[in-house]
C-alpha positions as a printed Julia matrix, in Angstrom:
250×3 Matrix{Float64}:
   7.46   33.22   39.86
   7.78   31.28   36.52
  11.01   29.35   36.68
  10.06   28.85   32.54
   9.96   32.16   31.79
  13.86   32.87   30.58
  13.43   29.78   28.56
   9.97   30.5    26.39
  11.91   34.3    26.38
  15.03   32.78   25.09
  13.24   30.26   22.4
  10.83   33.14   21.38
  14.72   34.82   20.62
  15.16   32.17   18.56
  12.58   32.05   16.66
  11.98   35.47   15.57
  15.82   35.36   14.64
  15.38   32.64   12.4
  12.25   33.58   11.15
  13.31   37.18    9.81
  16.15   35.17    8.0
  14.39   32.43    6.37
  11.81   35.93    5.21
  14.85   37.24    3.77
  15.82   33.74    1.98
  12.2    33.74    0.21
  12.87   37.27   -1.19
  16.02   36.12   -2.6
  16.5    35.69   -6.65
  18.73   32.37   -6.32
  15.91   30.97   -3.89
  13.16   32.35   -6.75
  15.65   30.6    -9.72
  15.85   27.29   -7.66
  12.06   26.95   -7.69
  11.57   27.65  -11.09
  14.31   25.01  -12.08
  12.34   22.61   -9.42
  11.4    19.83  -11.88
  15.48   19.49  -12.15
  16.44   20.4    -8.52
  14.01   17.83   -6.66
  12.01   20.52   -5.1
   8.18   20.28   -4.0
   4.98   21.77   -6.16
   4.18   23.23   -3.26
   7.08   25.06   -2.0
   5.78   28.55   -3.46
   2.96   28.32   -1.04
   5.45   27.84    1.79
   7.66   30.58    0.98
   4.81   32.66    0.06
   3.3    31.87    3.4
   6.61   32.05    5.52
   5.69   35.74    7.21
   2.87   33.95    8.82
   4.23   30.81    9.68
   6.61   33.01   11.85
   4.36   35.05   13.72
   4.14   33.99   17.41
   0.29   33.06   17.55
   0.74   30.95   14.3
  -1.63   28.14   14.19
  -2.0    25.8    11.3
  -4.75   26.36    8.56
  -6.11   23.21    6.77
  -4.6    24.61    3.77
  -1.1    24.82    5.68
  -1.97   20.65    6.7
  -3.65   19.71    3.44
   0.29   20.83    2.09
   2.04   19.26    4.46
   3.74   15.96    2.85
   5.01   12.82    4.86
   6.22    9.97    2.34
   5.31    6.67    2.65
   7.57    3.74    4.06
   6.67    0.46    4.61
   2.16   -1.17    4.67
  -0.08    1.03    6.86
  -3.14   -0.19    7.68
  -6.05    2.01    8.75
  -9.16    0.39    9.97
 -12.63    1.94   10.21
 -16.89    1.73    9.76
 -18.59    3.85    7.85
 -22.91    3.69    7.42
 -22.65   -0.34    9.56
 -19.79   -1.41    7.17
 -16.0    -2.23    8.07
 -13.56   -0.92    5.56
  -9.44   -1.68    5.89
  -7.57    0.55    4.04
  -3.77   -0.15    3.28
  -1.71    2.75    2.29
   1.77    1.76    0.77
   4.78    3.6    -0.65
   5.58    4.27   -3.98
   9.14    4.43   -4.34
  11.1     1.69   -6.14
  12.3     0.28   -2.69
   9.21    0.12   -0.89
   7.54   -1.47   -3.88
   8.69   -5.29   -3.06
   7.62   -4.79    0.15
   3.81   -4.63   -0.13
   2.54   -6.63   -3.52
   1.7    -9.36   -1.64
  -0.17   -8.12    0.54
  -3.34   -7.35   -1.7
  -4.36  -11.02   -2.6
  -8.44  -10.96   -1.99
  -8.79   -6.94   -2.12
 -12.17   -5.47   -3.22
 -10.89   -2.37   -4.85
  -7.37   -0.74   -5.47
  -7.2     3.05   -5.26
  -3.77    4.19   -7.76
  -2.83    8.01   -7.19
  -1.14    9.41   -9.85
   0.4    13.08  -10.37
  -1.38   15.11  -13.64
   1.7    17.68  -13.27
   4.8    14.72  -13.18
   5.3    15.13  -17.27
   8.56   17.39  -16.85
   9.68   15.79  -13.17
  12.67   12.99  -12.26
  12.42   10.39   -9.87
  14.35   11.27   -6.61
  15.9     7.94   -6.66
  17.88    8.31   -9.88
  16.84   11.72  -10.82
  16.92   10.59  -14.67
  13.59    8.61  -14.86
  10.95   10.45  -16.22
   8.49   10.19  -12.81
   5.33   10.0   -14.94
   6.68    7.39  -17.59
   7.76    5.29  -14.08
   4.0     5.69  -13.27
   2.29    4.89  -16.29
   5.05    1.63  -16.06
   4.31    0.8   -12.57
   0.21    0.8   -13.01
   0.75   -1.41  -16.26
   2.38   -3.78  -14.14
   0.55   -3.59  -10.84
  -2.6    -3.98  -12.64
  -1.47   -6.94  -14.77
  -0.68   -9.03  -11.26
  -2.95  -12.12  -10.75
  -4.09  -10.83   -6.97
  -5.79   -7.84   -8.87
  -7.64   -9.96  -12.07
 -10.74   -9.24  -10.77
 -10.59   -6.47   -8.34
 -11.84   -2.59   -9.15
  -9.5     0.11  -10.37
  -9.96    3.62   -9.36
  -7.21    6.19  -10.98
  -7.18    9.17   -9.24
  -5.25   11.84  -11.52
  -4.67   14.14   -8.98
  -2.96   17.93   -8.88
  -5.28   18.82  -11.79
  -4.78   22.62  -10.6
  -1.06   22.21  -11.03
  -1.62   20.97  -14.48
  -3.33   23.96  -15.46
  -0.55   25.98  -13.97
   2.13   24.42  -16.12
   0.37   23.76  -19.55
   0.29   27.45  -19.45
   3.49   28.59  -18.34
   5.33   25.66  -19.59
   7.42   25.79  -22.97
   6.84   22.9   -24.29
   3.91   21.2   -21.87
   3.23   17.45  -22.48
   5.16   17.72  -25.98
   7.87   17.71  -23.3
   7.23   13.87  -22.61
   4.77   12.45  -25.19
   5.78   13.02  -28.88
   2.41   12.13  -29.97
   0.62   14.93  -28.28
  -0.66   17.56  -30.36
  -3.34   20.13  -28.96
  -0.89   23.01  -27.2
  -1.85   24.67  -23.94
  -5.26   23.22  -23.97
  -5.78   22.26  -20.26
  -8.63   19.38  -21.22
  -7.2    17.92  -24.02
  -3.54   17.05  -21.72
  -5.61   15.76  -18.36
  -7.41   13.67  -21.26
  -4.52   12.66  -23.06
  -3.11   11.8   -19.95
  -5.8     9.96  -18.79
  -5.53    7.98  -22.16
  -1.76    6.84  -21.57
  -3.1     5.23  -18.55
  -5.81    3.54  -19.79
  -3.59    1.98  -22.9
  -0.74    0.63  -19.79
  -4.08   -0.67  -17.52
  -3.26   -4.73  -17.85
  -6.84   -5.66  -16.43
 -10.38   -5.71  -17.06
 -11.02   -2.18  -18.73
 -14.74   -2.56  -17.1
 -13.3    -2.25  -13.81
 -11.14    0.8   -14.21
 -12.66    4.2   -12.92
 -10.87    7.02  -13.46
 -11.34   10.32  -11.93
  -9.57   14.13  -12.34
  -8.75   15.34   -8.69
  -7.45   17.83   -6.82
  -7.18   17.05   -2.88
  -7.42   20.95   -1.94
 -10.84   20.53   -3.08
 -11.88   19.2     0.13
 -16.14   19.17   -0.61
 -15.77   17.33   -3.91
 -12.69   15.11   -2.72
 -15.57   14.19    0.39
 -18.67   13.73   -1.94
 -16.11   11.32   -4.54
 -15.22    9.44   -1.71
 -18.99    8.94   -0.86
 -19.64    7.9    -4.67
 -16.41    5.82   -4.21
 -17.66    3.75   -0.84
 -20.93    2.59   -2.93
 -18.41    1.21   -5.34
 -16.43   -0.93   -3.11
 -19.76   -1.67   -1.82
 -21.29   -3.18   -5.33
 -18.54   -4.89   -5.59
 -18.07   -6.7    -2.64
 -21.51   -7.99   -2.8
 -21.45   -9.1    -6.21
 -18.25  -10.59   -5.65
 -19.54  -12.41   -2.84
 -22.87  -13.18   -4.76
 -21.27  -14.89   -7.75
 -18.52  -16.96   -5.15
């Protein structure tokens, strides 16, 4: 006899109760109005896929796509290290967080780094920070890399810029009113999709406070899992030049 069973019955219960309602919350127009004010309201670029998505999620043999994962966000608090050896070489990666309160935290830590990987958001133009919700979250970026990239651990250490979400750019320089205009003044192309990821791209190269020589810069999009994997290959040899002319010239 399984002693479980009234328990899995009674969760199942559950489940299928809450998932018809959150079905019914996705078809509703206040939901729909509240994502398309989400640069105001705080709310995720990828919350369209979840709601879009929420009849499967609910089913009772759901299992989790790569896609579903790839989604998925967990924000960053505090210095994690990972550790690991790729082709007879040891690599330490330190992943830190990017809000204004974790940003003391972890500075110091990079003294003697061989290269400095800087994520930034292509689609951030018409977004607030969460912690005030009145700084422009791109103009806080563009700020934050002049400043991190001015420090004297970095003087000689490479830059790679990844502009990522380039396939939410091209979502809102089409749909948006007033795209980059929005932010930047100076832009004037329209709903050209190349001519904002480069004009972008150019705003961060003007804030970059080091050696322009050692900033690489590169359009991404981490769905793209095959051309995020060969980058990071391309990236590796990088580091890898690096590190031994650094160590060549010492």
């Amino acid at each position: 006899r399984d002693l479980h069973y009234p328990l899995r019955r009674q969760r199942q219960m559950c489940i299928r109760d809450r998932s018809r309602s959150i079905i019914k919350l996705c078809k509703c127009e206040v939901v729909n109005k509240a994502c398309e004010l989400r640069g105001e309201l705080q709310i995720s670029s990828t919350v369209d896929y979840f709601l879009s998505n929420a009849p499967r999620f609910c089913k009772d043999d759901f299992v989790p796509t790569n896609d579903d994962v790839f989604r998925a966000k967990l924000k960053t608090t505090g210095i994690i290290e990972t550790k690991f050896e790729n082709k007879g070489v040891k690599f330490v990666m330190v992943d830190v967080g990017g809000q204004r309160t974790e940003r003391r935290k972890w500075l110091h830590s990079f003294e003697g780094v061989t290269a400095v990987i800087y994520l930034a958001s292509l689609d951030e133009f018409d977004l607030k920070l969460e912690e005030d919700n009145e700084t422009n979250r791109m103009e806080e970026s563009l700020r934050l890399f002049g400043e991190v990239s001015g420090s004297v651990y970095f003087r000689d250490t490479t830059w790679i810029l990844f502009l990522n979400k380039y396939d939410v750019l091209k979502t809102k320089i089409y749909t948006h009113s007033r795209g980059l205009k929005k932010l930047f003044s100076d832009y004037t192309s329209g709903a050209d999709l190349n001519a904002s990821a480069k004009f972008i791209e150019s705003k961060y190269r003007e804030r970059f406070s080091g050696v322009q020589k050692n900033l690489h810069v590169y359009f991404t999009c981490a769905l793209d899992t095959e051309k995020i994997d060969k980058l990071f290959r391309s990236l590796e040899e990088t580091v890898l030049i690096q590190n031994l002319t650094t160590a060549f010239f010492k």
